[in-house]
C-alpha angles and dihedrals in degrees: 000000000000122000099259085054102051087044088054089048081043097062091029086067089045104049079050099062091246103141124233112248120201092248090056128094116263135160120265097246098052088056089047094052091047088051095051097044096039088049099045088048089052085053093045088059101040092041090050095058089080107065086046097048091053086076109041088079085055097032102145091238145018096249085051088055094052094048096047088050102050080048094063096041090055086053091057091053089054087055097059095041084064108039079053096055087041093055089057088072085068102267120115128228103250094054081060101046089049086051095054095048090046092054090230085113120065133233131184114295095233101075098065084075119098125253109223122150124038076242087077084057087067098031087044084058105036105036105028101035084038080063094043092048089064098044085051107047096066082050090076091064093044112134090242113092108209087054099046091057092043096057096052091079094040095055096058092049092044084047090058091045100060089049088052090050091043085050091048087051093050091050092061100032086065093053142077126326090260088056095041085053093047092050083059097042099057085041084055110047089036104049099072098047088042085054083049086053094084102063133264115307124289091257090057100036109098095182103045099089097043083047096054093043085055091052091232080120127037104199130002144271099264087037103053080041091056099055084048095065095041087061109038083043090065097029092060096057085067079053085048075221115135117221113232101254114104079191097060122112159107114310103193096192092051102043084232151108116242118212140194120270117276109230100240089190087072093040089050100042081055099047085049088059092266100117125124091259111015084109098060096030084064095036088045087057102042092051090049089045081051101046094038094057092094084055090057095038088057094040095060097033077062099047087048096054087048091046083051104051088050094057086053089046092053094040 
């Protein structure tokens, strides 16, 4: 088959909900942008360890402790899920792993912002993996494969953590007036960067159609965004928080909400490495790959000596 042909075959699969496996032929630039966006993902999910775990040493009781940290471990699971899937489009791990350290990879955006309350514990869970909820359900239906099945476990942990989030947020909603105070200050500071979650706007996203054609998204930027806000804006009034937009409201005729304007400067100046913690969180993850060689040395000198004492067993 000519080129023309097994692209034709290629879209025909697609159009038909048959999923593209790693052995299939696909074009180069589908396997580009699943790499970029797999990868990225995986990033997303290792990089945003670090703002939680800052907390779990100074986590306000035992059973809070337990929860945040179960939390982070799950996070690391997703990131080798994905790693995993991403490794299937014919790059290894440890090329995307040197291409995040070296910053040459991206990560959401969201997790260059500071945690500073244990009120961002609530507003991180409830806000920010509310957002990613809604980028990752309509994952599970991607047309390839490896990434489908693997968001389909993801999903339903990234489900319990923004009710866990939502549940940190009511506690202190219901307390005293610090708390209360607290609850409004992390909604505050997190609701603005979790909107810019979802990617630059339709009209300056140049991927978005050929994306969608390809079935590896389902809807677009400004569409997954506004169901967001449709959402968060009905599930605060059971907080009795406010969310920091003086435009947002009801529009009858649309059946939507309608919402300030995001200031894409900020959202840009972030993405560029400009953020007020891209610089830690980098530095953060390239100590931790240093100091953990001796665990991956060990690790496969183990392996090995398995590997070996199989081959013993068989001869």
């Amino acid at each position: 088959m000519n080129v023309h042909d097994l692209e034709k075959s290629f879209q025909d699969k697609i159009d038909r909900e048959i999923k593209i496996e790693p052995k299939d032929w696909m074009p180069e630039a589908y396997r580009k942008t699943n790499l970029r966006q797999i990868s990225q993902h995986a990033h997303s999910e290792i990089v945003g360890m670090l703002p939680e775990g800052n907390w779990i040493s100074r986590a306000p009781s035992l059973k809070r402790k337990a929860i945040l940290i179960a939390k982070v471990q799950d996070e690391a699971g997703h990131g080798l899920y994905l790693y995993s899937a991403a490794e299937t489009l014919g790059t290894s791990r440890d090329q995307m792993i040197e291409d995040l350290h070296s910053g040459k990879a991206k990560y959401s955006s969201i997790f260059n912002y500071p945690t500073l309350t244990w009120a961002d514990m609530g507003a991180v869970g409830w806000l920010v993996d509310g957002a990613a909820i809604l980028n990752q359900v309509m994952l599970c239906r991607t047309s390839y494969g490896p990434y489908a099945r693997a968001m389909v476990r993801i999903c339903k942990e990234e489900s319990f953590h923004q009710r866990q989030g939502f549940e940190t947020l009511l506690v202190l909603s219901k307390g005293t007036p610090e708390q209360r105070a607290m609850c409004q200050d992390a909604i505050n500071r997190w609701w603005w960067p979790s909107l810019m979650m979802f990617g630059p706007k339709d009209s300056e996203s140049t991927n978005s159609d050929q994306s969608i054609k390809w079935k590896i998204k389902r809807k677009t930027n400004d569409e997954l965004r506004q169901q967001f806000v449709d959402m968060i804006a009905e599930q605060i009034k059971l907080l009795g928080m406010t969310l920091p937009d003086t435009d947002l409201k009801w529009n009858e005729e649309r059946k939507h909400y309608d919402f300030g304007e995001i200031n894409w400067e900020e959202f840009w100046n972030v993405v560029k490495g400009n953020g007020p913690c891209n610089k830690q969180r980098l530095a953060a993850r390239n100590i931790a790959h240093d100091e953990g060689a001796w665990v991956r040395a060990a690790a496969l000198a183990y392996a090995q000596k398995r590997a070996d004492r199989k081959k013993v067993k068989v001869a």
